[in-house]
N, C-alpha and C positions, 0 to 999 in steps of 0.2 A: 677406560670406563667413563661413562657421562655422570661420575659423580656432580649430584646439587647442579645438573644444567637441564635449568624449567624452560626455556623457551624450546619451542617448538618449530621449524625450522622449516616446514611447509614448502620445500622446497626450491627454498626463493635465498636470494642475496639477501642481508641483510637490509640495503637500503630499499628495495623492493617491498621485503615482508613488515617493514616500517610503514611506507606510503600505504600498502594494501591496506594495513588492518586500523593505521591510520583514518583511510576513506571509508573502511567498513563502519567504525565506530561514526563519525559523521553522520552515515547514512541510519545507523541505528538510532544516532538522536533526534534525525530530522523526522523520522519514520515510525516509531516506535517498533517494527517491526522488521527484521530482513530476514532473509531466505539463504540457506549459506552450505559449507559443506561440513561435517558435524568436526573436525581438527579446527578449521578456520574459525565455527563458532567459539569455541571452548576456548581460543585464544583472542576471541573480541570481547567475550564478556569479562574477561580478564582488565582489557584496555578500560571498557566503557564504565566499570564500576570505578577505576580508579580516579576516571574523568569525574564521574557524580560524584567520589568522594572530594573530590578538590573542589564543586561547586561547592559542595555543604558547608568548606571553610569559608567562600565566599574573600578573602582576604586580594592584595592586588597581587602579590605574589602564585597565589591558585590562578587568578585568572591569566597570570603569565605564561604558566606551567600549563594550562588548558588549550591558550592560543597555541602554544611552540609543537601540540599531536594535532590539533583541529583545524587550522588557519582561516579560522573562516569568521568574523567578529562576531556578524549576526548570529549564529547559532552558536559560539561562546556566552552571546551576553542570552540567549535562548536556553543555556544551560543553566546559568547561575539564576535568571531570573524566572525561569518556570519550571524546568524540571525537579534541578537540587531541591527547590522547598517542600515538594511535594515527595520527597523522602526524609523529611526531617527529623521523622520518631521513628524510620527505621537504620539499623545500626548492619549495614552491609546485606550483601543479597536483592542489590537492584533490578538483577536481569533474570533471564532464566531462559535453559536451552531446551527443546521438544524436540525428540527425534523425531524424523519422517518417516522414514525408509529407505529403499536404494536410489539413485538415479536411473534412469531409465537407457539412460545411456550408454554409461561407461560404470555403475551399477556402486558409484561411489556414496557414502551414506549421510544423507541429507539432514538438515537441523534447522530449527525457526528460533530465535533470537529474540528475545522481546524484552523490554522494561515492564519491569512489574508497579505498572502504574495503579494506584485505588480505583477500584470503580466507585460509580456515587452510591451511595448505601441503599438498600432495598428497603422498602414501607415494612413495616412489621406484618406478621401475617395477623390474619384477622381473624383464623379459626376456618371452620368449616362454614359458617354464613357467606363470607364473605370470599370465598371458593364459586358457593351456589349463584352468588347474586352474579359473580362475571358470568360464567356458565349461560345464567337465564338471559343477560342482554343481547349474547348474539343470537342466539336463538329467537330472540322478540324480532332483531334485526332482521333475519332470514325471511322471518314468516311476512314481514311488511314488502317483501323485494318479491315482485312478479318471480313466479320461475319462468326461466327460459329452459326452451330444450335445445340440449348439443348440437344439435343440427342449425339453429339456427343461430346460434352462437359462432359456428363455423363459417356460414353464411354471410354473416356480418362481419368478422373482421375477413372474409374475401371481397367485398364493397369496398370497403375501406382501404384495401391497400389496394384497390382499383383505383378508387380518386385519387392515393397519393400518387401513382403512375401517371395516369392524367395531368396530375397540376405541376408536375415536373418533366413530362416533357415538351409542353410547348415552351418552358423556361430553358431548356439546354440545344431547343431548335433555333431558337431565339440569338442565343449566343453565339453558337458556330455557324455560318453559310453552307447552304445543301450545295452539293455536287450531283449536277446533271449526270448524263448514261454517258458525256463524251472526256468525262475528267476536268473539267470546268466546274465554278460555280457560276452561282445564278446573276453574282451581280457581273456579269460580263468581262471576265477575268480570263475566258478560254479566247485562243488563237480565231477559232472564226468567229466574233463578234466584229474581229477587228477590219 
């Protein structure tokens, strides 16, 4: 029986499912986000909160403990000195998992991984005036802008990526030499010039 055995075993050697979730968390700090398969995530949020908890001690011995899963200095010292502080008043629950759904493939069930970083805080609302008055700008905005009609909206971005055709290929004619009808090019490179 697997009495009290939490790791999860992901089908890998140990030194394997080390390095894996090793580089997973990595990539979750560099990223704030990764894309994962929902066992693999549950076992990286695992790694990565432990990582931000040892930034939070910030001591030389955390950041020893941090280098020996991360080996990477720059995003050790990226950990201690921008992430951990920006968890400072919260006490665990760094990350958090979103299921997807299946894969599409092999129809295994997918997860999104992410630090639960602050956003910057929202203005206070202002009430119902101040609902109206955004409402009324674009609307000012709208009525000041010519209308176009669709058709001629379609019109104009097919000019347009007419010229861009244009100014690009007398640039890539430019670069490579044309080839005559006899497998030659022009700078007299074929057998009968010679």
């Amino acid at each position: 029986m697997r009495h009290a055995k939490r790791v999860k075993k992901l089908g890998r050697t140990k030194s394997h499912r080390k390095a894996m979730l090793a580089n997973m968390a990595a990539s979750l700090l560099t990223y704030q986000v990764i894309k994962t398969t929902e066992a693999k995530a549950k076992e990286v949020r695992r790694l990565a909160e432990k990582l931000i908890s040892l930034g939070k001690k910030g001591d030389l011995h955390a950041h020893r403990q941090a280098y020996d899963v991360i080996k990477d200095r720059k995003l050790v010292k990226k950990l201690f000195d921008e992430i951990a502080p920006k968890f400072a008043d919260r006490e665990g629950g760094y990350t958090r998992v979103s299921k997807l759904g299946p894969r599409k493939g092999d129809g295994a069930p997918l997860s999104v991984v992410e630090l639960m970083l602050e956003r910057a805080p929202k203005e206070d609302k202002k009430g119902k005036k101040g609902k109206a008055e955004k409402k009324a700008k674009p609307a000012e905005a709208k009525a000041e802008k010519p209308k176009r009609k669709k058709k001629e909206k379609v019109e104009a971005k097919a000019e347009e990526a007419k010229e861009k055709d244009q100014e690009t290929k007398p640039e890539e004619e430019a670069d490579q030499p044309r080839e005559d009808s006899k497998g030659g090019s022009e700078k007299g490179d074929s057998k009968d010039s010679k």
